[in-house]
VOTOR-446479 format. One record per atom (N, C-alpha, C): residue in one letter; x, y, z. Coordinates in steps of 0.001 Angstrom, whole numbers, padded with zeros to 6 digits, always signed. Example, Ala and Ser with C-alpha at 12.3 -4.5 7.8 and 13.67 -1.06 7.14 Angstrom:
BEGIN
a+013190-005690+007800
a+012300-004500+007800
a+013200-003300+007800
s+012850-002250+007080
s+013670-001060+007140
s+012900+000030+007870
# end
This chain:
BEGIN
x+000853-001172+000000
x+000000+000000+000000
x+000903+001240+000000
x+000539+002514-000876
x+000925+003433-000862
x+001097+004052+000524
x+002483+004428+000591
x+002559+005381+001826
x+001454+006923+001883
x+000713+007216+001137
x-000450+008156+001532
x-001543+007784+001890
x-001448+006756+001157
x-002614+005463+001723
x-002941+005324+003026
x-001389+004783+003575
x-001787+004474+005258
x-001583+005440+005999
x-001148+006637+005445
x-001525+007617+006722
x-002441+008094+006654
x-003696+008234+005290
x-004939+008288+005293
x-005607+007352+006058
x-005285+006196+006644
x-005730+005160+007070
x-005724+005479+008809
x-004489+005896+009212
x-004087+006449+010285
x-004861+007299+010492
x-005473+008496+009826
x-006032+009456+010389
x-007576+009523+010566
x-007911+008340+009803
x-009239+008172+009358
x-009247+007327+011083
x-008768+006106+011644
x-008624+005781+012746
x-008710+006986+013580
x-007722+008159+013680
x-007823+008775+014404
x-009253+009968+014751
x-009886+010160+013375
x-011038+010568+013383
x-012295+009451+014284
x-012345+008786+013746
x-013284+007710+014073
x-013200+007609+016283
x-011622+007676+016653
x-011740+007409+017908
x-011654+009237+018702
x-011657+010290+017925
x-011909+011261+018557
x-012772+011179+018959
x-012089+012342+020248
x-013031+012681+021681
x-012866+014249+021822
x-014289+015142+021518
x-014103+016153+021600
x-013994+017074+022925
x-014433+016763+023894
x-014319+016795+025412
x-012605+017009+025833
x-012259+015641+024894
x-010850+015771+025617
x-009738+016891+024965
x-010212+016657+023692
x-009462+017749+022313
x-009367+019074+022794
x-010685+019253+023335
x-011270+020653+023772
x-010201+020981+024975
x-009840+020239+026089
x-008945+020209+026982
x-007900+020149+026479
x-007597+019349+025682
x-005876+019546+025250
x-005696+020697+024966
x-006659+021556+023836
x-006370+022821+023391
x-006625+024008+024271
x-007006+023786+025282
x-006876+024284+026119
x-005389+024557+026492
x-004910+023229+026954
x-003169+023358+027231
x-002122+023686+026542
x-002847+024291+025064
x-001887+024354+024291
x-002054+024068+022897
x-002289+022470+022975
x-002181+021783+021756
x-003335+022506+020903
x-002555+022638+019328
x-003361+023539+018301
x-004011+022240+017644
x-003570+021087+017371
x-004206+020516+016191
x-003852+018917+017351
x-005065+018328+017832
x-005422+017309+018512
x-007008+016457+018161
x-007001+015428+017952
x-008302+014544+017914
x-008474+014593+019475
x-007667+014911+020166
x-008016+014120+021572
x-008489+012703+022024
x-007297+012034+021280
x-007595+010679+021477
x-006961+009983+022643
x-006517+009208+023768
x-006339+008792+024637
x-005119+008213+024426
x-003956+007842+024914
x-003217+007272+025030
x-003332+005687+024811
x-004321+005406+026083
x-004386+003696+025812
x-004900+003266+024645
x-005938+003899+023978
x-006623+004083+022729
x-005816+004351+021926
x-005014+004941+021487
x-003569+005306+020800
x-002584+003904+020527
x-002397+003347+022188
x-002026+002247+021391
x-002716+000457+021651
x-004057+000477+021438
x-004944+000090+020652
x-004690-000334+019113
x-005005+001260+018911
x-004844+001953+017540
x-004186+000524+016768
x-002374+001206+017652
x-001267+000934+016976
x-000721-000097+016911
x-001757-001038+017272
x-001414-002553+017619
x-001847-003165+016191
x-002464-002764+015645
x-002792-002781+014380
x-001908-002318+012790
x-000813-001776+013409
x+000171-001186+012658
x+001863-001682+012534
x+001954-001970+011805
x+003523-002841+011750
x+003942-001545+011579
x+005514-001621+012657
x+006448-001286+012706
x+006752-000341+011076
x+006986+000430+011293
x+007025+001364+009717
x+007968+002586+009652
x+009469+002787+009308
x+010221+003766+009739
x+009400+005025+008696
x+009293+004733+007317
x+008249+005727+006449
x+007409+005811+006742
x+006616+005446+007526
x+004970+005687+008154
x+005385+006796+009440
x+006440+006241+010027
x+006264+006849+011227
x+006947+008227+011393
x+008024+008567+010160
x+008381+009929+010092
x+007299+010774+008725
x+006577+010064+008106
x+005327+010882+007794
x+004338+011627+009009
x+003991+010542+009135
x+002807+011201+010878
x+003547+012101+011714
x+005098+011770+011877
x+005536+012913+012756
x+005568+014533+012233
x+005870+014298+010758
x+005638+015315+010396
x+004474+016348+009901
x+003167+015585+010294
x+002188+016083+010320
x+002070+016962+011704
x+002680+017018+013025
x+002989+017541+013843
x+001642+017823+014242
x+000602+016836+014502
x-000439+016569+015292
x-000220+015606+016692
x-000347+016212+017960
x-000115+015489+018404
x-000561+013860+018781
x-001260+013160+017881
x-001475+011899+018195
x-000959+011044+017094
x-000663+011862+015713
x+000203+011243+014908
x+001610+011109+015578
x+001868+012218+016114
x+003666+012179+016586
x+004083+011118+017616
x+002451+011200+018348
x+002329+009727+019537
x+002508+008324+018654
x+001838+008382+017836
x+001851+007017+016986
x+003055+006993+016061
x+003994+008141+015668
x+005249+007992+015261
x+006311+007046+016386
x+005796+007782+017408
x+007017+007108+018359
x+006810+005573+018572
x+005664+005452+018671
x+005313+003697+018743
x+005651+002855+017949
x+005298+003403+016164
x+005331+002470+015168
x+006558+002369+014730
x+007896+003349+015542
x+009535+003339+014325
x+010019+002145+015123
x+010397+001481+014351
x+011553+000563+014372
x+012459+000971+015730
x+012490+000092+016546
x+013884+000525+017196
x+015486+000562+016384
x+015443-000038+015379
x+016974-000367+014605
x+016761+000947+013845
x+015755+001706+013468
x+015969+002752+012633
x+015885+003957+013354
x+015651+004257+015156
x+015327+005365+016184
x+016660+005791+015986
x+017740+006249+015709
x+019079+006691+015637
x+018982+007918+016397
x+019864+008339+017407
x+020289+009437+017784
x+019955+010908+016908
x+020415+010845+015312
x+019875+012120+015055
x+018584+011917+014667
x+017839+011141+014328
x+016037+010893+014670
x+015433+011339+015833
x+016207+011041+016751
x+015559+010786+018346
x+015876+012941+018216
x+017022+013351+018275
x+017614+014518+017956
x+016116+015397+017225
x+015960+014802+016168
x+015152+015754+015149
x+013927+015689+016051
x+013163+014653+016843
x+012291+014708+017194
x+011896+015318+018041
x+012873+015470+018581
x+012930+016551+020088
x+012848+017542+019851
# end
């Protein structure tokens, strides 16, 4: 599957498990662009998602915070490298 594919796939998940209650609170704290989806629900989600170093620096760079949550879950540990871990920070 096309890599636009599954992050359409990703977000369509992430639509489907938004929570506006909580969104509403995140943006409250800050966050500009949140589904307000839950953590444990997050990785739910991502249990459903193989390991993907191109999946997972797409979503990060959507710089939503529940894609960037599901970046960190889905990279590879052999591909997390210091200047990755670096850029992400």
């Amino acid at each position: 599957m096309e890599l636009r594919e599954r992050v359409r796939k990703v977000k369509e998940m992430l639509r489907l498990s938004m929570d506006g209650s909580t969104a509403a609170r995140l943006r409250h704290l800050g966050y500009k662009l949140t589904f307000g989806v839950t953590y444990p629900r997050l990785r739910e989600l991502t249990a459903e998602i193989e390991p993907d170093a191109e999946l997972a620096e797409s979503l990060w760079g959507l710089r939503q915070r529940e894609t960037m949550l599901i970046a960190t879950i889905i990279m590879p540990t052999e591909c997390c490298t210091s200047e990755v871990a670096e850029r992400w920070v």
